[in-house]
Backbone as JSON Lines, residues from 0, in Angstrom:
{"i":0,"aa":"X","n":[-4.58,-8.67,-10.6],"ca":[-3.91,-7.71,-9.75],"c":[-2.69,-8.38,-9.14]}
{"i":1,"aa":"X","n":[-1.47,-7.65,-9.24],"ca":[-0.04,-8.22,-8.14],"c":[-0.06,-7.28,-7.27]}
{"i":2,"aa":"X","n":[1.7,-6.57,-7.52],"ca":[1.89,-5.79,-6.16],"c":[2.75,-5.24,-6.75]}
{"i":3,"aa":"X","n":[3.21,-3.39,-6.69],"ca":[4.56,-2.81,-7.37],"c":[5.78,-3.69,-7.21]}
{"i":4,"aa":"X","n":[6.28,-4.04,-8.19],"ca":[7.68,-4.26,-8.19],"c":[7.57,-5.89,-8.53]}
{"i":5,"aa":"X","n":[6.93,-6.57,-8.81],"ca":[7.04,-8.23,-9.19],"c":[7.84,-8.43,-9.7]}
{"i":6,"aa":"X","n":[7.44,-7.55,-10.83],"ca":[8.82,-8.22,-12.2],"c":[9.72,-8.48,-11.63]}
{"i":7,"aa":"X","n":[10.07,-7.52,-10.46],"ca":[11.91,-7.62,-10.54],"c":[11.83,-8.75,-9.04]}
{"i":8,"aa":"X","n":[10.95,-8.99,-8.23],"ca":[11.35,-9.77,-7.51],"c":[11.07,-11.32,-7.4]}
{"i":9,"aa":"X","n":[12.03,-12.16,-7.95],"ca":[11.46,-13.37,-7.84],"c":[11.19,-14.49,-6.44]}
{"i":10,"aa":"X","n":[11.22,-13.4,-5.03],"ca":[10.82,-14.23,-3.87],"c":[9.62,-13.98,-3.55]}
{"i":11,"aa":"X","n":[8.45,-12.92,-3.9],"ca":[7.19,-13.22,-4.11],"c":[6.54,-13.94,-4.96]}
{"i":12,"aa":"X","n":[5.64,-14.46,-4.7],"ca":[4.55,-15.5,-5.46],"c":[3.93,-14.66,-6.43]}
{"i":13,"aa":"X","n":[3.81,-13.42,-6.26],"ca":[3.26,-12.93,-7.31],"c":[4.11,-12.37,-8.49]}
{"i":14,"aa":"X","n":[5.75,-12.43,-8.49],"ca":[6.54,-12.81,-9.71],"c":[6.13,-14.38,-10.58]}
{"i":15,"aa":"X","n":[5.89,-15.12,-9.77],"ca":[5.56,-16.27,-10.57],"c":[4.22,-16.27,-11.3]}
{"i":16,"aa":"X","n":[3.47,-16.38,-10.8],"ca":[1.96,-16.02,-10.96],"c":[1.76,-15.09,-12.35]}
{"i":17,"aa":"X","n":[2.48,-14.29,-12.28],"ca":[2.88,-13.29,-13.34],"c":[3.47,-13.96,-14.6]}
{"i":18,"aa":"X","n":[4.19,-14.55,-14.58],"ca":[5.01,-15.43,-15.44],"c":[4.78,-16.39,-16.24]}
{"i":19,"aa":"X","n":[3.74,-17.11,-15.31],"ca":[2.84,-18.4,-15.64],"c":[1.47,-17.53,-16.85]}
{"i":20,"aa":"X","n":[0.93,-16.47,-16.36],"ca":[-0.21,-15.92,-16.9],"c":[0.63,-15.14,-18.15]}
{"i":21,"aa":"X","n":[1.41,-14.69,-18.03],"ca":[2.51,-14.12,-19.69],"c":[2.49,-15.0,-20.84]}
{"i":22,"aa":"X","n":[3.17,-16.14,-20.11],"ca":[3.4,-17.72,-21.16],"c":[2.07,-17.96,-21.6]}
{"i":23,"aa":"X","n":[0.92,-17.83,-20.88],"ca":[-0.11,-18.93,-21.0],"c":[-0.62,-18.82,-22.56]}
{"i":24,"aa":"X","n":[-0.68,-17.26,-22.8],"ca":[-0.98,-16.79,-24.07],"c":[-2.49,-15.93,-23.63]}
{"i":25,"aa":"X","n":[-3.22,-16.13,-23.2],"ca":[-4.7,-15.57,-22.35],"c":[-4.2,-13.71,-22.37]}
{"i":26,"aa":"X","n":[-5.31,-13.29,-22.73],"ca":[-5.32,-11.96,-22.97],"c":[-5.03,-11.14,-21.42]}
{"i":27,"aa":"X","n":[-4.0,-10.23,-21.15],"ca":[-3.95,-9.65,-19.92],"c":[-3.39,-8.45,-19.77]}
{"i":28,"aa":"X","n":[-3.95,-7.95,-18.56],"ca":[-3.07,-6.26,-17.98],"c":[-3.02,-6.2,-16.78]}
{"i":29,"aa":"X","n":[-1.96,-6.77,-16.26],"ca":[-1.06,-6.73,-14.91],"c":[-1.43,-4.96,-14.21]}
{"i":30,"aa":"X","n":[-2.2,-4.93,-13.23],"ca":[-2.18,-3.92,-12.79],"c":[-1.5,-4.0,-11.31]}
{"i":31,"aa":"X","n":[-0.25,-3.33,-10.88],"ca":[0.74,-3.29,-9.62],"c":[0.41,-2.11,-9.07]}
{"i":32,"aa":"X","n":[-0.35,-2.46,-7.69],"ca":[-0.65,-1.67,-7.29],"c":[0.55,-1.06,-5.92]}
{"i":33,"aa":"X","n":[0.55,-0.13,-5.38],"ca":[1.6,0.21,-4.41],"c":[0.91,-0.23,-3.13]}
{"i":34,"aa":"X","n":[1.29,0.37,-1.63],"ca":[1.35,-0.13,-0.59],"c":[-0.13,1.03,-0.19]}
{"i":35,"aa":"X","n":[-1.16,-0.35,0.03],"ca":[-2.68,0.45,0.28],"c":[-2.67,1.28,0.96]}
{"i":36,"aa":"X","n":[-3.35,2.35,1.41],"ca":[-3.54,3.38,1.87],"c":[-4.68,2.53,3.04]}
{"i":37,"aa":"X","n":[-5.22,1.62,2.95],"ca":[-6.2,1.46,3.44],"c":[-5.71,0.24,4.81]}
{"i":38,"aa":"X","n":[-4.48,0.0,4.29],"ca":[-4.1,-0.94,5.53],"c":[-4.38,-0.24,7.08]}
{"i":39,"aa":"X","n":[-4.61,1.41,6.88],"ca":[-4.4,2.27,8.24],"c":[-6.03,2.28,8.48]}
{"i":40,"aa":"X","n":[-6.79,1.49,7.7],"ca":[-8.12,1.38,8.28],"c":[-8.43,0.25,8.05]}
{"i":41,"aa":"X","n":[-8.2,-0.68,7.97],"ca":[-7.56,-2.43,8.56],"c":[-6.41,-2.76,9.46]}
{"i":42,"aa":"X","n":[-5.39,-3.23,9.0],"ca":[-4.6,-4.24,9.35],"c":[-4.14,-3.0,10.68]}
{"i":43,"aa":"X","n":[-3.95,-1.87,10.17],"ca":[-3.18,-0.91,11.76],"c":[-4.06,0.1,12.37]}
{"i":44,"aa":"X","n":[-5.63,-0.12,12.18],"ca":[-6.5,0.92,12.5],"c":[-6.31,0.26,14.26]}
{"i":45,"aa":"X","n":[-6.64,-0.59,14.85],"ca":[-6.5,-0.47,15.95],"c":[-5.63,0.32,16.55]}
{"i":46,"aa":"X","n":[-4.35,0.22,16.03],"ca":[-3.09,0.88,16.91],"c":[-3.42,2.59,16.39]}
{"i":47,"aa":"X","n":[-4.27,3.27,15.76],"ca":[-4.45,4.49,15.0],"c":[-6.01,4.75,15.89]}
{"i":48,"aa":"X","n":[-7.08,3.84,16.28],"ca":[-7.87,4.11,17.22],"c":[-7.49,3.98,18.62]}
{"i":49,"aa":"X","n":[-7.31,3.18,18.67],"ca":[-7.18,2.95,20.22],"c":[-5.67,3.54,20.71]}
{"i":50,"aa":"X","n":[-4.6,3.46,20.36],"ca":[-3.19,3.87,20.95],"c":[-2.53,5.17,20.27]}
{"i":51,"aa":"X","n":[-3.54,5.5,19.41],"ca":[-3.12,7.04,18.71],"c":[-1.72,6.71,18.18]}
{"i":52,"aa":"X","n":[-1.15,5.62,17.43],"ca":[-0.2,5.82,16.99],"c":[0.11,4.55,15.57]}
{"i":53,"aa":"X","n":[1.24,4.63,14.83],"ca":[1.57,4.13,13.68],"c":[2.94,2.83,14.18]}
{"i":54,"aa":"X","n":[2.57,1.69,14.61],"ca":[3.44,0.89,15.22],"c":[4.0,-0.2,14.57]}
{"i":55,"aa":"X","n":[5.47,0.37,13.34],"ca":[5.83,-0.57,12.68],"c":[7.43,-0.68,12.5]}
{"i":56,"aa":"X","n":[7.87,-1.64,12.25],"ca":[9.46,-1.45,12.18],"c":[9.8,-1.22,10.83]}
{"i":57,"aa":"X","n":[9.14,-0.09,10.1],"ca":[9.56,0.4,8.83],"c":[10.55,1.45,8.77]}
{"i":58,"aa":"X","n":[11.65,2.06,10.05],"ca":[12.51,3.25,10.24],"c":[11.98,4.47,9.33]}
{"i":59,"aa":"X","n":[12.27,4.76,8.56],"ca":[12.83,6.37,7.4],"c":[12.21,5.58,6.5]}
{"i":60,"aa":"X","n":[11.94,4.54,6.15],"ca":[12.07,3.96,4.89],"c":[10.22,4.58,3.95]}
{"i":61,"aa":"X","n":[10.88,5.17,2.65],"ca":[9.55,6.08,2.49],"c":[8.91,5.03,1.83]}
{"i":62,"aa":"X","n":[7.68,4.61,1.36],"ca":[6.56,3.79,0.48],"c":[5.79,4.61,-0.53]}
{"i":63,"aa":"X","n":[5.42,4.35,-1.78],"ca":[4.76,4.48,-2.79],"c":[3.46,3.89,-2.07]}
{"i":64,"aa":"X","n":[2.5,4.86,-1.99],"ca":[1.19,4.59,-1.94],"c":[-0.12,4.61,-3.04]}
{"i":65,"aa":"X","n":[-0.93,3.87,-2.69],"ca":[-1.88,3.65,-3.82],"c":[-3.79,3.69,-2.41]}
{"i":66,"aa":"X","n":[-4.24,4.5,-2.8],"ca":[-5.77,4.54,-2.66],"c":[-6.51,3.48,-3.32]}
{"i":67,"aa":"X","n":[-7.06,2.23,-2.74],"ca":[-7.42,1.34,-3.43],"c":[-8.58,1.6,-4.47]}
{"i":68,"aa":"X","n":[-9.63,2.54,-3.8],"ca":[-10.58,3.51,-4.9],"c":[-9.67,3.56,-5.93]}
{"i":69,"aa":"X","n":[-8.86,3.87,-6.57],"ca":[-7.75,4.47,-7.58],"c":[-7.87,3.18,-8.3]}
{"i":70,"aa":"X","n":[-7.43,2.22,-7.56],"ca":[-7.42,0.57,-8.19],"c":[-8.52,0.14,-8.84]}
{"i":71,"aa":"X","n":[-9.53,0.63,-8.25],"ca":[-10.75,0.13,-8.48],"c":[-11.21,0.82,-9.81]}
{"i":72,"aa":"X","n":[-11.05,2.32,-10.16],"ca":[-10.93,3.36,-10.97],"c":[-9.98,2.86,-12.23]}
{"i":73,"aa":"X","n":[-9.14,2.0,-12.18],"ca":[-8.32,1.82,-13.48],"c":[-8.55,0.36,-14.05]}
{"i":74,"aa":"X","n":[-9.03,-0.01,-12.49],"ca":[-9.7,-1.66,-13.28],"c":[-10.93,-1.65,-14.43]}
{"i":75,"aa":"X","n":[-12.16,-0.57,-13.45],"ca":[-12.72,-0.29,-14.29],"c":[-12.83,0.27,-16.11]}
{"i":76,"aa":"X","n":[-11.36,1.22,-15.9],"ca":[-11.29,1.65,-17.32],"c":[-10.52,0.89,-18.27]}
{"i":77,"aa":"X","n":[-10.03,0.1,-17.66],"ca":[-9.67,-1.07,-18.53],"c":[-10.68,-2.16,-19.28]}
{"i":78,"aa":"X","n":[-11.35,-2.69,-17.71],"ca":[-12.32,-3.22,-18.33],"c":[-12.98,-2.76,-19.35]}
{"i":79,"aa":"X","n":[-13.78,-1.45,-19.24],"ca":[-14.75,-0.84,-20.28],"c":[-14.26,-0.66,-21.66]}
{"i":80,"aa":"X","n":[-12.46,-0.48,-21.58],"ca":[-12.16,0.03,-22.51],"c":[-11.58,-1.08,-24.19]}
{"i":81,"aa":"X","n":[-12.42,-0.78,-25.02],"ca":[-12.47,-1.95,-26.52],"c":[-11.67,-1.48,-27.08]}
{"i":82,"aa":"X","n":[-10.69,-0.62,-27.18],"ca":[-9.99,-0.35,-28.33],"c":[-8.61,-1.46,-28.12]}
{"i":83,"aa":"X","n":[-8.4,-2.13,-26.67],"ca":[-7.12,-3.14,-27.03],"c":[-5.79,-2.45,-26.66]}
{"i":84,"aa":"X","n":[-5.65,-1.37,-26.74],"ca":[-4.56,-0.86,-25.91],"c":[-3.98,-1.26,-24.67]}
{"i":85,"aa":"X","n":[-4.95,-1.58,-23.65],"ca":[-4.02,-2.09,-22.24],"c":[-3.86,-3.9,-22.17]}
{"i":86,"aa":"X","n":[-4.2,-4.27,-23.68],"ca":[-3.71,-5.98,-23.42],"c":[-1.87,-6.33,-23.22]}
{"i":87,"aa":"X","n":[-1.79,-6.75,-22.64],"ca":[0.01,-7.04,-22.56],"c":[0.34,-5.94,-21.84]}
{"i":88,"aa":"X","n":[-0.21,-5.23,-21.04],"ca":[0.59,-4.11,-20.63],"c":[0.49,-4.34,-18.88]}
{"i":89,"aa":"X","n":[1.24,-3.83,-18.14],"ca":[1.62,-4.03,-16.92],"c":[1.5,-2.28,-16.53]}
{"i":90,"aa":"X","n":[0.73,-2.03,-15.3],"ca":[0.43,-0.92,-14.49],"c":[0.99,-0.7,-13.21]}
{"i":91,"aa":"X","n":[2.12,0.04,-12.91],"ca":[2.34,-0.15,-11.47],"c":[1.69,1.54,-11.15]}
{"i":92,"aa":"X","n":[0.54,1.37,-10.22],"ca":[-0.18,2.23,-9.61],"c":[0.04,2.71,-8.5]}
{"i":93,"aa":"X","n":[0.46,3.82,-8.65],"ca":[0.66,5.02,-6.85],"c":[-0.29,6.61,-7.41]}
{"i":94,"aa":"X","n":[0.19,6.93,-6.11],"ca":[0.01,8.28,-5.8],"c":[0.8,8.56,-6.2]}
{"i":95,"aa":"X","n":[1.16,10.61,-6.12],"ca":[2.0,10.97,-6.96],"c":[3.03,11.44,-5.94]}
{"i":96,"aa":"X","n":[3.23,10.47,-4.87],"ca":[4.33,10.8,-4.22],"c":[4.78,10.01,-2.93]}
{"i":97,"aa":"X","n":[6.06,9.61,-2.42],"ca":[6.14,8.28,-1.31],"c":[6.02,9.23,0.06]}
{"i":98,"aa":"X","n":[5.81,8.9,1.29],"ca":[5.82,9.23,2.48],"c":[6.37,8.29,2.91]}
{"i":99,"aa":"X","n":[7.26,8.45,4.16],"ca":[7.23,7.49,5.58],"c":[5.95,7.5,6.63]}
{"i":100,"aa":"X","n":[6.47,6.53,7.24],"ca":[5.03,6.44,8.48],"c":[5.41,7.7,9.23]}
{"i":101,"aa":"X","n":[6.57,8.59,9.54],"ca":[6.12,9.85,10.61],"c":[5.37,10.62,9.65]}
{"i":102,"aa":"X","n":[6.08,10.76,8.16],"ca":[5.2,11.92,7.28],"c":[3.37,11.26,7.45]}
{"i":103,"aa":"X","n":[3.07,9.94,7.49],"ca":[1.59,10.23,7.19],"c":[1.13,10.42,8.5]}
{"i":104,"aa":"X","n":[1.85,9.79,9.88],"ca":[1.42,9.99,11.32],"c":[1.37,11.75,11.41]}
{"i":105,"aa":"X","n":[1.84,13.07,10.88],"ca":[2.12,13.85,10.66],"c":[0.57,14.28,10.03]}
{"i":106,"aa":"X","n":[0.62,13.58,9.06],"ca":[-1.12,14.21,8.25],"c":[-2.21,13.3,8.7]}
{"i":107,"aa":"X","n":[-2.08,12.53,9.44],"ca":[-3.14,11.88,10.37],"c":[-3.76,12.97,11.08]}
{"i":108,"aa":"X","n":[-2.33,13.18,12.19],"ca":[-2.5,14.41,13.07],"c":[-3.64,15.46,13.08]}
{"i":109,"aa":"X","n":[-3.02,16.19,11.46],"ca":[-3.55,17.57,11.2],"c":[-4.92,16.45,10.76]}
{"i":110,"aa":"X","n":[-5.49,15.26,10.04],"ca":[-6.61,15.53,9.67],"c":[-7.43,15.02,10.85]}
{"i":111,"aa":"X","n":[-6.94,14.11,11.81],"ca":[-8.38,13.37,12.65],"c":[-7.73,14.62,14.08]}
{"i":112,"aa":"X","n":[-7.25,15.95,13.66],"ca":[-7.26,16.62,14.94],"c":[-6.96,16.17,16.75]}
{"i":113,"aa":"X","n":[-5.82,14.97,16.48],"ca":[-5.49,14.28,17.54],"c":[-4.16,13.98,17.31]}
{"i":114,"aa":"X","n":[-3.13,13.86,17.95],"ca":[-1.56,13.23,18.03],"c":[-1.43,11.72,17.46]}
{"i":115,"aa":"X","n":[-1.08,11.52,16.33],"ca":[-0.88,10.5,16.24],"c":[0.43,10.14,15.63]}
{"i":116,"aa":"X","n":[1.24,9.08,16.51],"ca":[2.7,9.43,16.96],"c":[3.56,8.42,15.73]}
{"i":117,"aa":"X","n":[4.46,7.48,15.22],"ca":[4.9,7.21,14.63],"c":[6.01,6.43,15.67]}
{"i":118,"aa":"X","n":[6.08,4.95,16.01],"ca":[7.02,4.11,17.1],"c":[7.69,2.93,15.58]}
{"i":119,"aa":"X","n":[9.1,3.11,15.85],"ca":[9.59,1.85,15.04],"c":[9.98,1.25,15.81]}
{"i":120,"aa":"X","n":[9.64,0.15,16.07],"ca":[10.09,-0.76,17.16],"c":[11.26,-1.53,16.09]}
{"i":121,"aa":"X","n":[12.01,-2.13,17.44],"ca":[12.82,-3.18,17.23],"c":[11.94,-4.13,16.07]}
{"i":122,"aa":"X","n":[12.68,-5.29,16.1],"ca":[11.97,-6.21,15.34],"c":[11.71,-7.55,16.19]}
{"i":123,"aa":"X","n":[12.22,-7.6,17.25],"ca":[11.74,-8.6,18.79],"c":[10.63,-7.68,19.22]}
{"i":124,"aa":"X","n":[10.71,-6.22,19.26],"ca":[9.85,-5.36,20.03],"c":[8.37,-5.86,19.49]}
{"i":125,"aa":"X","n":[8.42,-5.37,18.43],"ca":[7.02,-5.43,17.07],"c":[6.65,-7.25,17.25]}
{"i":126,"aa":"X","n":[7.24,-7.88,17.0],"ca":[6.99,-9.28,17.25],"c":[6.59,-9.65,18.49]}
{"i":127,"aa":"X","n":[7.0,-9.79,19.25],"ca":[6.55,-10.06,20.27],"c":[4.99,-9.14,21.11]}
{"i":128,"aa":"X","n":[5.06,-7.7,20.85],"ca":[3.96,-7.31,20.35],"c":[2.59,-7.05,19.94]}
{"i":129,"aa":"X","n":[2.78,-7.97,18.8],"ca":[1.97,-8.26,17.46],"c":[1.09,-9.36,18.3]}
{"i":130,"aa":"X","n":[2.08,-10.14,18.79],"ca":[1.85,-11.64,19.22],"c":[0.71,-11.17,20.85]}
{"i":131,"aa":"X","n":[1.38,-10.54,21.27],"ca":[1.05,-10.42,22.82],"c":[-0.56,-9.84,22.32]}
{"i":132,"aa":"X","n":[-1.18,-9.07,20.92],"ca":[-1.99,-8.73,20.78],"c":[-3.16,-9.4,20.1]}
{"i":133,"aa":"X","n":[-2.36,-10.57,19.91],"ca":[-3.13,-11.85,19.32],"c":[-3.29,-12.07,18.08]}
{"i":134,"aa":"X","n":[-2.02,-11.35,16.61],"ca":[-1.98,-11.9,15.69],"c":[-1.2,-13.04,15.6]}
{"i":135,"aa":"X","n":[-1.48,-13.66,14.38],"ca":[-1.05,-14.98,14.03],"c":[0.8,-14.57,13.9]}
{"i":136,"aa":"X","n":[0.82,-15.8,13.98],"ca":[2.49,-16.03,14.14],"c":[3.14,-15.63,12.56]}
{"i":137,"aa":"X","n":[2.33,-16.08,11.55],"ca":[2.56,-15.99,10.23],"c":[2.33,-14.38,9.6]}
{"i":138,"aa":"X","n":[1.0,-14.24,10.76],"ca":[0.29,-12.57,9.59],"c":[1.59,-11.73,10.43]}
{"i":139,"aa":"X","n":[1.79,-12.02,11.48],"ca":[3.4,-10.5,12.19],"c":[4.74,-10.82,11.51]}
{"i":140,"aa":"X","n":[4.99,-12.2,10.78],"ca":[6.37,-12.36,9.96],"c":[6.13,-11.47,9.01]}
{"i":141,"aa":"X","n":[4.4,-11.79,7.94],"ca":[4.58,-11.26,7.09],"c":[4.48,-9.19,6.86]}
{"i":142,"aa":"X","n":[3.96,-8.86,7.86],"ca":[4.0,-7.79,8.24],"c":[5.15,-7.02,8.52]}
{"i":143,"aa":"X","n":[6.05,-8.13,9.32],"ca":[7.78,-7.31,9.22],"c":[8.31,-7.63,7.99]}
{"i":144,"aa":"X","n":[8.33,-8.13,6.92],"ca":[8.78,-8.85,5.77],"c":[8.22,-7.05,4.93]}
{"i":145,"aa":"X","n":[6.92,-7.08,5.37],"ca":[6.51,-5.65,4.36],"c":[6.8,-4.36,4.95]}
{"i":146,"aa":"X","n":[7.47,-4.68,5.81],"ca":[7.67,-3.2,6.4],"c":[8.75,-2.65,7.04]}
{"i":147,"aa":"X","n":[9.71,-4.04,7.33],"ca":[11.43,-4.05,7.9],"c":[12.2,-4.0,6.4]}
{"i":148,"aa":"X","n":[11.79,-4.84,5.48],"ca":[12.92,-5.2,4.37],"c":[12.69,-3.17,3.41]}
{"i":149,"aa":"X","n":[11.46,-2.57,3.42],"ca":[12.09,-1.22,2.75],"c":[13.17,-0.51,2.99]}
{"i":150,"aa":"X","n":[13.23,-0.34,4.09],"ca":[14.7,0.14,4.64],"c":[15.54,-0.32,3.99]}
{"i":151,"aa":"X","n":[16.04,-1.52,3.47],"ca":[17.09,-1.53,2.94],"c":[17.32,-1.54,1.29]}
{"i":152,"aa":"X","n":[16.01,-1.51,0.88],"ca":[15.51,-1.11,-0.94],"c":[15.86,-0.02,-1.16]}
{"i":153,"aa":"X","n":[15.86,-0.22,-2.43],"ca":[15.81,1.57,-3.51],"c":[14.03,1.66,-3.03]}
{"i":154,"aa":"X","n":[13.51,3.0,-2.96],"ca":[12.39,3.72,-2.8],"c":[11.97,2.99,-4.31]}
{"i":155,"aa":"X","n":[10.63,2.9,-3.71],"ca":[9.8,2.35,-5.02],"c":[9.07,3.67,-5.85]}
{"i":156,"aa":"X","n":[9.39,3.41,-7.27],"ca":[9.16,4.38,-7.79],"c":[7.84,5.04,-8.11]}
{"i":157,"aa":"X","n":[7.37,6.04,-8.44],"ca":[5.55,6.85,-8.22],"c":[5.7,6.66,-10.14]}
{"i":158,"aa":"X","n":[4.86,6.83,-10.25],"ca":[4.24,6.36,-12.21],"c":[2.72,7.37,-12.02]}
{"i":159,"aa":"X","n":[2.69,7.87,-13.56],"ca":[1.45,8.37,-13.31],"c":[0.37,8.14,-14.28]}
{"i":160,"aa":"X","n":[0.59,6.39,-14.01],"ca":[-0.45,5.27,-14.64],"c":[-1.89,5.38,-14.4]}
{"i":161,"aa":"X","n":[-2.43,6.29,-13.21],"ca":[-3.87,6.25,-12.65],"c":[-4.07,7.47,-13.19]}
{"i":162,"aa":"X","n":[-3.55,8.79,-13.45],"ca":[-4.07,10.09,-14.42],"c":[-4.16,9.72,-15.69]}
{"i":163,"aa":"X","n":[-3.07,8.98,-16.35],"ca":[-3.43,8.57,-17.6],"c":[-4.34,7.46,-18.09]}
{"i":164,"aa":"X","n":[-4.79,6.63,-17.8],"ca":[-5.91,5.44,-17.42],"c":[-7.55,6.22,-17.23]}
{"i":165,"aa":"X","n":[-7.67,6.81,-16.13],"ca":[-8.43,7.17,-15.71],"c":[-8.9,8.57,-16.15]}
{"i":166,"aa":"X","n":[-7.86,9.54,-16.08],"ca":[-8.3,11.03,-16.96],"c":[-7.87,11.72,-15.69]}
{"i":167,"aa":"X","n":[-7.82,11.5,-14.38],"ca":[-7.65,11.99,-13.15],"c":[-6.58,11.95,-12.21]}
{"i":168,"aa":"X","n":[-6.38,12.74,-11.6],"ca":[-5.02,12.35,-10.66],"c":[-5.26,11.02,-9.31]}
{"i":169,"aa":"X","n":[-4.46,10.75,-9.1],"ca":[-4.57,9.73,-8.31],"c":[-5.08,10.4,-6.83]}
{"i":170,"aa":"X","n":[-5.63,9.48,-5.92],"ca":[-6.23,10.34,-4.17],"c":[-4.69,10.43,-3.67]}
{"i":171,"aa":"X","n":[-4.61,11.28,-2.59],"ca":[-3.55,11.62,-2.34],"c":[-3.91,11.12,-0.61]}
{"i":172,"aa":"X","n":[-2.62,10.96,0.21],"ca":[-3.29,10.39,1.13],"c":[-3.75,11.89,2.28]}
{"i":173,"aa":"X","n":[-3.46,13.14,2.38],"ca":[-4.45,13.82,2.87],"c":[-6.03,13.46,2.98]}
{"i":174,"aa":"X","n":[-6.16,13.07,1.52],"ca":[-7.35,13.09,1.16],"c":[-7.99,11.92,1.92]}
{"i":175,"aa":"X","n":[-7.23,10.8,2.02],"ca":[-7.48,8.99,2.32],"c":[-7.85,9.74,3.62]}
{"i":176,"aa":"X","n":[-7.31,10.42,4.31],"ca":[-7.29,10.63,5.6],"c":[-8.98,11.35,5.59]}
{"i":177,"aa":"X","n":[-8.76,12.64,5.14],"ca":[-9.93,12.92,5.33],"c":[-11.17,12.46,4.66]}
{"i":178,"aa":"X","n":[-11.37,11.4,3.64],"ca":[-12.52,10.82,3.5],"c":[-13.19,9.91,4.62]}
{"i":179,"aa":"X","n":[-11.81,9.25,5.69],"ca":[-11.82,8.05,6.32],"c":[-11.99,8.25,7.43]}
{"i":180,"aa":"X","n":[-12.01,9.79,7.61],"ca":[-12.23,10.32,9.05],"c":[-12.54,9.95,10.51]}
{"i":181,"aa":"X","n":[-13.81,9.18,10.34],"ca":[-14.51,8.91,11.2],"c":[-14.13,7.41,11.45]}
{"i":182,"aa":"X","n":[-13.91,6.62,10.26],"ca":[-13.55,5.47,10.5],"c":[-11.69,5.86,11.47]}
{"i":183,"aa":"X","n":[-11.29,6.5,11.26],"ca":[-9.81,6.51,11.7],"c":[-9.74,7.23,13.16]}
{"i":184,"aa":"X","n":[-11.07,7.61,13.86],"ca":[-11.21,8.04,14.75],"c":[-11.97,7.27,15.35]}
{"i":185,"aa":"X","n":[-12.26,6.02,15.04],"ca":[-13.18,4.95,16.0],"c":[-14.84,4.83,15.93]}
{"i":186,"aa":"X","n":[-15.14,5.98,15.09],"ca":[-16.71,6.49,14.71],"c":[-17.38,5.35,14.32]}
């Protein structure tokens, strides 16, 4: 597994990683997955339980999302699958469509039936922050690194690698929302 977009970037580790496993000759299928759906019930569920809101310095900037279930769903059919078709092949996996953080703070809203607001902080704001809330000095760089630098990218593109793989459309994040319900409401 990498992350959408390796190929083209060679300041992640997982362009290299990629590179090294191509050469090696070892049988493989790069599956790139997009920006988890599930980080909003990890890495930002606190600020989504407790402060009812989405607190990142990502502006407008929209993201290609991926339901990690989905990931899990194409690993599987790869694995199972003998006919040899997905060796050498590279998967970049989304949903079938990008949002910003107000659009999903927006379908938060309507699904956990509570306000949940959408703040882009500065990038001193968010840092300092992050910090005052007791993440590591390293996990809030890399957090603005994934969520300040879209803003200034081309929108990462949606593929519809998980309907064809799988037989099914990819989860959509309404859905993330309302499977996760209870977890995204503190339950």
């Amino acid at each position: 597994m990498s992350v959408q977009g390796a190929e083209n970037n060679h300041f992640i580790p997982h362009h290299k990683t990629e590179q090294l496993l191509m050469a090696s000759g070892v049988p493989y299928t790069l599956l790139r997955p997009a920006y988890f759906m599930q980080n909003l019930t990890t890495t930002l569920r606190t600020d989504v339980v407790e402060r009812h809101r989405i607190f990142l310095p990502a502006g407008k900037a929209r993201f290609a999302l991926i339901d990690v279930r989905d990931i899990g769903d194409v690993a599987a059919a790869v694995f199972t699958d003998e006919s040899g078709r997905h060796h050498g092949q590279a998967y970049a996996l989304t949903a079938q469509y990008r949002l910003n953080f107000r659009q999903m703070a927006d379908q938060l809203t309507a699904g956990l039936g509570r306000p949940i607001t959408y703040v882009s902080p500065s990038l001193w704001r968010f840092y300092r922050t992050k910090r005052r809330e007791g993440l590591a000095h390293g996990f809030v760089l890399i957090m603005l690194l994934l969520h300040y630098l879209p803003r200034f990218s081309a929108e990462p593109p949606v593929t519809d690698a998980v309907a064809r793989i799988t037989g099914r459309p990819p989860r959509e994040f309404a859905q993330f929302v309302a499977d996760n319900r209870a977890h995204l409401l503190g339950e």
